[in-house]
N, C-alpha and C positions, 0 to 999 in steps of 0.2 A: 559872599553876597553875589560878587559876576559869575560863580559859579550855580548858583542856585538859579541866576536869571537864565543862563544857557540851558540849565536840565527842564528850565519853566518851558523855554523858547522849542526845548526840541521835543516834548513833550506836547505841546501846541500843535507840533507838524505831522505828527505823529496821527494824534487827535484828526485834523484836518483828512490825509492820508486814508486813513481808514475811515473816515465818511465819506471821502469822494468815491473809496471802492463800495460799499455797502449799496445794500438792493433797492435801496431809495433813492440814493445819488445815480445807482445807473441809469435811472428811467430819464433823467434829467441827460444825463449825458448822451444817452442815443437820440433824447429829443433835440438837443442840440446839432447832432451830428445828423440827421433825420432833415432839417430843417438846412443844413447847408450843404446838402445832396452829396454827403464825403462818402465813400465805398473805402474801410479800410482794408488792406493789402496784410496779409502774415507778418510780413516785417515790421510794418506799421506799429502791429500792438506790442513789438518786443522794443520799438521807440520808445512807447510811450510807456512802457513798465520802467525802464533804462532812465527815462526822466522825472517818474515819481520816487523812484530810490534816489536820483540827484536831489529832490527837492528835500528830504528827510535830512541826508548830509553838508549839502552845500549851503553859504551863505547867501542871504540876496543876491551879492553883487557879483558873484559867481552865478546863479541863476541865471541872472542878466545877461550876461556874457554867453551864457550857452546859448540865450535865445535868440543871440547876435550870428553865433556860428551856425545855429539851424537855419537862420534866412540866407547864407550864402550855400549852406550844401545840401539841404534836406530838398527833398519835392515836392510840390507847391500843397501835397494834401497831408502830408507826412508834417511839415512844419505848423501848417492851421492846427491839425491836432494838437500837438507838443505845447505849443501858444497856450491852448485852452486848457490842457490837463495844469499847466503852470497855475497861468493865472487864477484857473476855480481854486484850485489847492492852497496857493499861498491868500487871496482875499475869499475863501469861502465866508469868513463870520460875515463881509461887508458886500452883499448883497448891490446897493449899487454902485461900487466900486468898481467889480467886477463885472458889472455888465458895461460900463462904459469900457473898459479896458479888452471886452469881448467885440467892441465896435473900432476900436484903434486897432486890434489885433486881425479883423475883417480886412482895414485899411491898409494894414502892413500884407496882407494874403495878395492883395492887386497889386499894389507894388514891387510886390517878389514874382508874380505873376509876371508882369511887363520887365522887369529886369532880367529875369529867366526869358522868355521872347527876345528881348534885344540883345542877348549875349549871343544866345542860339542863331538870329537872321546874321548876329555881325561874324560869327567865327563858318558857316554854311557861306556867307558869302565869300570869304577869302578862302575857307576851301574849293570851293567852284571856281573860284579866278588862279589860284596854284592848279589845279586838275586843265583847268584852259591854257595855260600859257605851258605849262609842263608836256602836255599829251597832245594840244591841237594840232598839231601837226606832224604826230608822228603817223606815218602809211602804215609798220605795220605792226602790231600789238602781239602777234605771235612767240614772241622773245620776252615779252615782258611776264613777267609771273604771276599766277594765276588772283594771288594775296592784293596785287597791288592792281589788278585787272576789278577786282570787287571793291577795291578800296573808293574809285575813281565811280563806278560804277552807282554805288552807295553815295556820293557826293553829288552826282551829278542829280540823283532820282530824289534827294530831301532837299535838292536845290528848286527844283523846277517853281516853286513858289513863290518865290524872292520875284523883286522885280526886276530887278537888272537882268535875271534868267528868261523873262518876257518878249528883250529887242529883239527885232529878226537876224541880225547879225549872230547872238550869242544861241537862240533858237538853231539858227543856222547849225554851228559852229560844233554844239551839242549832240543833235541828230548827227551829225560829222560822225563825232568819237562813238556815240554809244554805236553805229552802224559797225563802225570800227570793231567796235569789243566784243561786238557778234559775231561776229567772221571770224575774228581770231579767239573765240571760242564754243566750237561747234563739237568739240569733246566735251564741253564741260557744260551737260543742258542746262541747270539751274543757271548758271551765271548768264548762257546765251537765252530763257525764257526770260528772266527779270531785264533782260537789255533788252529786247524785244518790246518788252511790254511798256517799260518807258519809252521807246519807240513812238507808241503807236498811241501813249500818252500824252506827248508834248503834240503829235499830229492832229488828234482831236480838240486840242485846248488853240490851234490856228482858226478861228474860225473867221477871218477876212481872206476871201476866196483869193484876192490878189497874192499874198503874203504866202499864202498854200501854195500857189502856182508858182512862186519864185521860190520858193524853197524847195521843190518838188522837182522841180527843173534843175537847178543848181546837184542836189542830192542824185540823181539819172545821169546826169553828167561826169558823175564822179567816180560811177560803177556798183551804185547799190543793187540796182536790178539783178546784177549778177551776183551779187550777193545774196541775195534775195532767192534767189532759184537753187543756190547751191540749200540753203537752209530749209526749202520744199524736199530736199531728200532726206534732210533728217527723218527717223524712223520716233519722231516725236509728236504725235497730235497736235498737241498745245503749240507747239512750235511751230508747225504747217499752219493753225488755226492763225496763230499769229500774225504770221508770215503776209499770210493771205488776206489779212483786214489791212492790212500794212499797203497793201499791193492796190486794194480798192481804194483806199483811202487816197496815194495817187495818181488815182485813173480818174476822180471828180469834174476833174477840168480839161478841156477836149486836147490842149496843148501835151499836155502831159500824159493823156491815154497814148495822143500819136506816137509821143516819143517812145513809150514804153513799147509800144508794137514797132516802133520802126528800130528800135536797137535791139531789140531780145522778142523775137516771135516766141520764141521758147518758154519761155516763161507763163504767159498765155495757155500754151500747150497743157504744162504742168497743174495750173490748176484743173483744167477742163481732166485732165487722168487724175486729179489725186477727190475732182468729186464722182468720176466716174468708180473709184478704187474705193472712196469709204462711204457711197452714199448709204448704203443697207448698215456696215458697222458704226459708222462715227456720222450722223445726222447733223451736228451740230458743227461739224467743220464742214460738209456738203453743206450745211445753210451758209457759211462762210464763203465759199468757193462762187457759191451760187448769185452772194451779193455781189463780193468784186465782178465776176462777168456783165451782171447788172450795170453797175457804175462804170464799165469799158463800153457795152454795147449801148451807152446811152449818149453818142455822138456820130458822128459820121463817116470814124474809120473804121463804122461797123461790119462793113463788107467783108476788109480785107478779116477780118478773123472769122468771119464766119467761112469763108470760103478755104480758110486756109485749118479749122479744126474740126473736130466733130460736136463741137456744143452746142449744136442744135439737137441730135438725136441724142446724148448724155442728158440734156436739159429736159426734152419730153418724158423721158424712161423717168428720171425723177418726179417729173413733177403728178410723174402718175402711182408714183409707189402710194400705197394705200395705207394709211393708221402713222404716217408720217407728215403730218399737218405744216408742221415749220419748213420743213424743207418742201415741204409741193409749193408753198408761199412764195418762198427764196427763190425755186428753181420758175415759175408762173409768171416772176416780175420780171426775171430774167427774159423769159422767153418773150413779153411784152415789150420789152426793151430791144429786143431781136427784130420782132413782128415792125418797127416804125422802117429800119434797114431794108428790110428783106422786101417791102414794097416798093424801094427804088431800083433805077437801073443800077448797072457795077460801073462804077467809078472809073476813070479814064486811065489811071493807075493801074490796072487790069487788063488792061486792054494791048497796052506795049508787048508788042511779036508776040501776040497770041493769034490772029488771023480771025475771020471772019468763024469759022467752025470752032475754034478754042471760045472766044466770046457765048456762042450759042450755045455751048454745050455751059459756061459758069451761068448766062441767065435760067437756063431749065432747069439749073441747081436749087437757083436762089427762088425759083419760083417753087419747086418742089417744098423747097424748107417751108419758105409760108404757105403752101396749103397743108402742111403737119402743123403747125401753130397755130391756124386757122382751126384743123378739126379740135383739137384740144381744147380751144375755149369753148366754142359746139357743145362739146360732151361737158364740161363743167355748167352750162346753163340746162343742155337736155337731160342732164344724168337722175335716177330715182334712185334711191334719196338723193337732195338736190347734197352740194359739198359744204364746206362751210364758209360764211360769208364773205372771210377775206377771198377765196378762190373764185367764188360768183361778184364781188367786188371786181377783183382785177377780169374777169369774163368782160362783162358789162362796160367797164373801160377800154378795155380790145374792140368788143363793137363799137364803142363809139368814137373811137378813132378810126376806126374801118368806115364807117358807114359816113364819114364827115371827107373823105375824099369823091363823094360824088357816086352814082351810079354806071360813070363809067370806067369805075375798077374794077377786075375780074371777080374777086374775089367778093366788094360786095354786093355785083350783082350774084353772085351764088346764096348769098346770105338771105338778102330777100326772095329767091326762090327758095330758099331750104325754109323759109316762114320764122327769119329772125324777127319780124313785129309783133307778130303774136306772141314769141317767145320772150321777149322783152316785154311786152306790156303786162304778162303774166310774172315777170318777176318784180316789177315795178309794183304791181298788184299787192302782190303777198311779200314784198320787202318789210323784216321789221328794221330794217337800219337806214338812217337818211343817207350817207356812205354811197349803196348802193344806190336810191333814189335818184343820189348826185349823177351817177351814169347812165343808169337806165335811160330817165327821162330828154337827155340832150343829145341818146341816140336818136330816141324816136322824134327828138324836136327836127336834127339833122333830115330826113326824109320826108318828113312833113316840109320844110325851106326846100324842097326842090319844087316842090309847088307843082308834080305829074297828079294827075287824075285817077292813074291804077293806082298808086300806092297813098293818098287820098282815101278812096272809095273803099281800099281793103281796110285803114284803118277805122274807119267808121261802119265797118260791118263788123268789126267786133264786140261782143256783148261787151255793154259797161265799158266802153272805149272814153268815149268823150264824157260820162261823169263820172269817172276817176281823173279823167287831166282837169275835170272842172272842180275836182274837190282840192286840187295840187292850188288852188289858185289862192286859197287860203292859209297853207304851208308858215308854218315860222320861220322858214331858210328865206331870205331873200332871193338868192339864185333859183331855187327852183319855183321859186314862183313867175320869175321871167321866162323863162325855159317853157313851162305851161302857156304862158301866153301867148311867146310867138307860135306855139304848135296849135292853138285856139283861134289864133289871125287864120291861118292857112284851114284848118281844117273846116272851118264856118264860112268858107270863100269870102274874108275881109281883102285879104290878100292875094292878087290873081296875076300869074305870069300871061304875058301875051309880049308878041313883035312888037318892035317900037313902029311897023310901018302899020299895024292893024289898028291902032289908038287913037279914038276921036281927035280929032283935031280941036273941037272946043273942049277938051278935059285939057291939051299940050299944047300949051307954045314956047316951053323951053327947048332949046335943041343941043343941051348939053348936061349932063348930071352933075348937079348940083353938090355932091358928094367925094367922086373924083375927077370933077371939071371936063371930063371926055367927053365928046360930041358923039353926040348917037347915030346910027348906022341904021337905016331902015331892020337889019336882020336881030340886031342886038334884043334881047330879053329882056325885059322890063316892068315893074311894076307898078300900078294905080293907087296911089292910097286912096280910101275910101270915102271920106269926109271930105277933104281939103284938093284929093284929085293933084296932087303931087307927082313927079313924075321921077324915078329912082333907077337906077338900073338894078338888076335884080340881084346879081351878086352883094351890089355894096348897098341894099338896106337888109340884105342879110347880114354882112359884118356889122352894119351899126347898131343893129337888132342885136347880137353878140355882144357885140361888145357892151350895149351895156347895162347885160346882164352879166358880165362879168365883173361889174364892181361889185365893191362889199357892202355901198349901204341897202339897206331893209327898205327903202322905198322906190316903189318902178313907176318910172317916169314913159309915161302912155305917148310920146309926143314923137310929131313929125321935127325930122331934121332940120327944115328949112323953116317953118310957121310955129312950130311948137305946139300946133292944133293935137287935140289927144288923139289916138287913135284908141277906138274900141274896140273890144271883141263883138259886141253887137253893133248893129243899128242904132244912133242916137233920133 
């Protein structure tokens, strides 16, 4: 009789078995497996053959038990499977049995899911705090073996997630060792690329400029830099590439560019030779080279490197290589970032026991550079065919930082002689990108706010001059809708410079501006508003003109400073 029942029972499974394999049950099971986005693996299917042979021979409770040790050792998509080929097989006749036990078995997949997570963050974090307390402070990782140099390496890089890995202390602490594992592996590339690169990982996940700045500093003080330079001679792209974002990354902050120039000139150098070495071979590390110089020359120890390398003339030679788009970009922004330096005097720092003729001869330098960086953006707005738009972008932005120090800079007085307004209003013209727009138009607002009569007069003898700035007036940008305006104040004479001693006396009886409280001087320059007869000096209702168009909301507020009376472009 209990034998008849077992040949019944295993005859049943059997039964079962071979309909869950058959061509009817497979559509069900890929629809199953279709529906919980499973991708099985090779191994995968030799589980799950391994566990319909279990289900033929084992008892339930044996079943059971295996399904117990799949949730501790299987992978989270290895055991869902196993689960389901169970469960269909042993309750296929009971339909909704199975599907409830298909919903408990979902439930057990998250739960195996989070318990597999929290084994993983808790056993990642005790190896990151052994790899800390073991290595933090060993100087120097040379001695130690290669096995155990990746072992730490490996720990430190599937750590960086955790949160404890986040404090700046342990950030700190980190960059320490992995700087460490580089240096003392500069024979063994892969292990020095993958430490590098988490390097340059944890340095981009700093994004509080503060935290950067004290880690950056702290890391400079400790002799990265020189570490740093020696790994620029590896004969490894990737690794210079590295190296070199590594290097930009901190130069972000002015504190930390000084330091890196006032402890290792050198290093400086080496970029500027390794973009001048691979800009035609390797474009993509001259785009790299080309940034970090960017993020150095974008403070004010820009002097001293310019006068002390040649990355001025390495920078133009790029930025002119032709069918080499990313890097003319790289090397353009760079030279942009040169072009703010190179129009100041040289720094006082310069000047110690150099003499009167040594000084003379670094300003004819530095004035030389900027008229090479000057012609450059020239030929990217004159050139036929014009470049592409990032290029005439940063162009358009060079004039308008040029043209917004005044017409008594040399250079751009040259610019209005060489007929930069026309040349700009033609690109404004034909810009299909608001981008450019952005630039163009707050050159030409800039020389319009000087409020002269020739450069006035030339711009409104341009054909289609004043209704293209009148079409800007209707613009979806907020900003450049201010920007038209004030250059519509001035070009329609709302706005008129005159002496403050030449001004009706019944339009003035203030005798101090209202703006920055300063008493006025018979010779000071000064403007009339038009309506209300306000009296401004002329510098500061151009800043406040500026300014506020430089906020973000969409609506421009037409008013005087002092009465809040609107000002018009026309006549009311």
């Amino acid at each position: 009789m209990g034998a008849g029942f077992n040949r019944e029972g295993d005859n049943r499974r059997v039964t079962r078995v071979t309909s869950f394999v058959s061509l009817n049950s497979a559509s069900l099971w890929n629809l199953l497996l279709a529906d919980l986005a499973t991708q099985l693996l090779p191994w995968h299917r030799y589980v799950v053959a391994l566990h319909l042979i279990a289900v033929l021979f084992l008892p339930t409770q044996s079943v059971f038990a295996l399904c117990i040790c799949d949730f501790f050792l299987l992978p989270a998509k290895a055991f869902l499977t196993c689960l389901l080929v169970l469960s269909i097989v042993e309750l296929w006749e009971d339909l909704q049995v199975a599907l409830m036990l298909v919903a408990l078995i979902l439930g057990l997949w998250s739960l195996q899911r989070l318990w597999r997570m929290f084994i993983r963050q808790w056993a990642k974090t005790l190896l990151l705090l052994c790899a800390k307390s073991a290595y933090g402070n060993c100087e120097d990782y040379s001695h130690v073996s290669p096995r155990i140099r990746r072992f730490v390496l490996f720990t430190l890089s599937s750590s960086q997630q955790l949160s404890i890995a986040r404090s700046p202390s342990f950030v700190q602490a980190e960059l320490a060792i992995l700087f460490k594992l580089a240096s003392a592996s500069l024979k063994e590339r892969e292990l020095l690329r993958h430490a590098l690169q988490s390097c340059l990982r944890l340095l981009i996940t700093l994004e509080d400029s503060m935290l950067l700045l004290d880690v950056c500093d702290k890391l400079v003080q400790s002799g990265v830099v020189s570490s740093l330079s020696k790994m620029l001679l590896v004969e490894d792209m990737e690794v210079k590439k590295i190296a070199i974002e590594i290097l930009g990354m901190m130069s972000r902050t002015e504190d930390t560019s000084s330091i890196l120039i006032g402890q290792d000139r050198e290093i400086l150098t080496s970029i500027v030779d390794t973009l001048h070495r691979y800009k035609l071979t390797s474009p993509h590390l001259a785009s790299s080279a080309c940034a970090a110089i960017a993020d150095v020359c974008s403070h004010d120890v820009v002097h001293e490197f310019i006068l002390a390398t040649n990355a001025c003339s390495v920078l133009l030679e790029a930025a002119r290589l032709p069918g080499i788009s990313n890097l003319q970009v790289y090397a353009a922004r760079s030279l942009l970032s040169l072009s703010c330096g190179v129009a100041m005097q040289p720094s006082s720092s310069l000047e110690d026991g150099g003499g009167l003729k040594e000084e003379h001869a670094r300003s004819q330098e530095v004035e030389e550079r900027a008229r090479d960086i000057y012609d450059l953006f020239f030929e990217f707005l004159t050139s036929k065919p014009p470049p592409p738009p990032s290029l005439c972008h940063l162009a358009c932005q060079y004039f308008r930082k040029l043209l917004s120090r005044g017409h008594h800079d040399p250079l751009a007085r040259l610019a209005i002689s060489q007929g930069i307004i026309r040349i700009l209003f033609l690109t404004l013209r034909d810009a299909g990108e608001t981008a450019i727009v952005m630039e163009a138009l707050p050159a030409l607002a800039c020389m319009t706010m000087t409020g002269e009569d020739p450069l006035l007069d030339s711009m409104k003898k341009l054909h289609g001059f004043l209704p293209a700035i009148h079409r800007l007036l209707t613009h979806q940008d907020g900003a450049i809708r201010r920007h038209a305006w004030i250059a519509l104040l001035y070009l329609h004479g709302r706005l008129l410079c005159r002496s403050y001693g030449m001004i009706s006396r019944r339009h003035c009886d203030e005798e101090r501006c209202p703006i920055c409280w300063n008493d006025y001087t018979l010779d000071d320059t000064v403007v009339v508003l038009p309506d209300c007869h306000h009296v401004f000096h002329h510098a500061c209702i151009n800043s406040w003109l500026v300014g506020k168009q430089g906020t973000s909301s969409s609506a421009i507020n037409h008013d005087c400073p002092l009465c809040k009376r609107i000002i018009s472009v026309v006549p009311l």
